[in-house]
N, C-alpha and C positions, 0 to 999 in steps of 0.2 A: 276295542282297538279297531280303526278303520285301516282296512287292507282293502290295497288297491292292484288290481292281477292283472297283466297285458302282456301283450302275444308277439312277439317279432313275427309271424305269419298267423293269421287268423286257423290254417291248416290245426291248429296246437288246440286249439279250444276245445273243451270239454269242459260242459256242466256241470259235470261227474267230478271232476278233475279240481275246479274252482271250490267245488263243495268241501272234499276234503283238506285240502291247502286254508282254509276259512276255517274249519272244524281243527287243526293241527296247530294255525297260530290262534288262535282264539285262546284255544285248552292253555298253549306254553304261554301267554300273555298273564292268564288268570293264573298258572303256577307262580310263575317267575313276575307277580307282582305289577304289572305295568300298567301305567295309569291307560285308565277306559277312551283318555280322547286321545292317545298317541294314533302314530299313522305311518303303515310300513308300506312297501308297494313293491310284487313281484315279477319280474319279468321272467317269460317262458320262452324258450327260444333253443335253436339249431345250435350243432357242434361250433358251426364258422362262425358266429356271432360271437358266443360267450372266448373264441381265441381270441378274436377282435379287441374284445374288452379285457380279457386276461392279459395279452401281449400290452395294449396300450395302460393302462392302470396296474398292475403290477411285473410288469417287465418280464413274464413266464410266456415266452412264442410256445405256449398248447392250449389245447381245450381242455377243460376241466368238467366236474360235473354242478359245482355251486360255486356261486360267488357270492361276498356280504360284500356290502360298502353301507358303515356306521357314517351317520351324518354329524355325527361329535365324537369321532375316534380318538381318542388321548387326551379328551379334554373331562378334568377332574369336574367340573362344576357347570353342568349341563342347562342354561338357562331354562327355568319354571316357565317360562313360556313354548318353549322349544314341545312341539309335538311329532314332526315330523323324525323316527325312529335311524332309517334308512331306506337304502334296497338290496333286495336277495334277487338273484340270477340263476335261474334253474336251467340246464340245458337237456333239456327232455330225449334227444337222439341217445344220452349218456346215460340220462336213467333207464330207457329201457334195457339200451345196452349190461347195467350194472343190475337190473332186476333177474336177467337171466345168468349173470354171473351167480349171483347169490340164491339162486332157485326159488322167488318170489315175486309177485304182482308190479307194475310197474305203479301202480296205485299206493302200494306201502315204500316204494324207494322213491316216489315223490312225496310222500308225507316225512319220512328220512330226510330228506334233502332238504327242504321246506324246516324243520325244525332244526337242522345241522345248520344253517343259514343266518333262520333266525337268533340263535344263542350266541355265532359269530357277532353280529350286531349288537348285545347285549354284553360283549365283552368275554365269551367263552372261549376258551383258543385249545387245544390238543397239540401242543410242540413240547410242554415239558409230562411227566407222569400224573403228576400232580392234577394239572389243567384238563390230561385226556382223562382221567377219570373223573372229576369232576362232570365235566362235558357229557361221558356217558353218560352218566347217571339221569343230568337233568333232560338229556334226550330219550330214557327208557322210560321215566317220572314219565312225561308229555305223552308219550306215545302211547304207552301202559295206559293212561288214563283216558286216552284216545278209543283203547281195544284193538291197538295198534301194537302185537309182540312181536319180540327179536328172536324169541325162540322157536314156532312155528307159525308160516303163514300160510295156505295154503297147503298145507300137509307134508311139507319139509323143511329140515332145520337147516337155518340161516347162519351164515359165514359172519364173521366180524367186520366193519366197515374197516379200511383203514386210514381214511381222510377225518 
């Protein structure tokens, strides 16, 4: 899968950071089946942007911590040509924020986010029981198979997301 990662301030960048988000959708691509020449592309970016885009595209005046925008959302029969997946919206001010909520790296709550993102695009949703379990699983699959766990990171146990 080609991913493609950009910065609303170049301040964001991290080698480091790229590396894992590529290791994270690569792994959930190869789980979750998705043919090798699709193409997602992530944006990383500040609190006030990702409101920006929450407020305008889904009518919620806050900032949030991810956004997915599916490039064929509700469409049953996604043209054989169609490669281009969507994009995910990370707002990295949030994750740090929520890496120390949950006593963990800000490295594994953007590889969280990052796979939370991507499964939204693929059609994952967490609003009924059903979906949010679902949803976990194939984001513990990903991560787990990453060496990426929910249960200790860093030498303390981790809280349950609830987005």
């Amino acid at each position: 899968m080609e991913i493609t990662i950009n910065y609303s301030d170049m301040k964001y960048y991290s080698e480091e950071l790229e590396a894992l988000i590529h290791k994270v959708l690569e792994k959930g691509a190869e789980l979750q089946k998705v043919p090798e020449d699709a193409e997602i592309s992530v944006l990383i970016c500040d609190g006030e942007t990702i409101h920006e885009l929450n407020r305008d595209y889904r009518h919620v005046d806050a900032p949030t911590d991810v956004l997915s925008f599916a490039l064929n959302e509700g469409e049953d029969d996604i043209p054989e040509e169609e490669k281009a997946l969507g994009d995910i919206v990370i707002n990295l001010d949030r994750a740090v924020e929520q890496a120390k909520e949950f006593g963990h790296s800000k490295e594994r709550e953007m590889a969280y986010l990052s796979v939370h993102g991507f499964l939204h695009i693929l059609g994952y949703d967490h609003y009924d029981p059903e979906e949010k379990k679902a949803m976990r699983k194939a984001e513990e699959d990903i991560l787990g198979a990453c060496g990426i766990t929910r249960m200790m990171t860093e030498g303390k146990l981790e809280a349950e997301h609830e987005g």
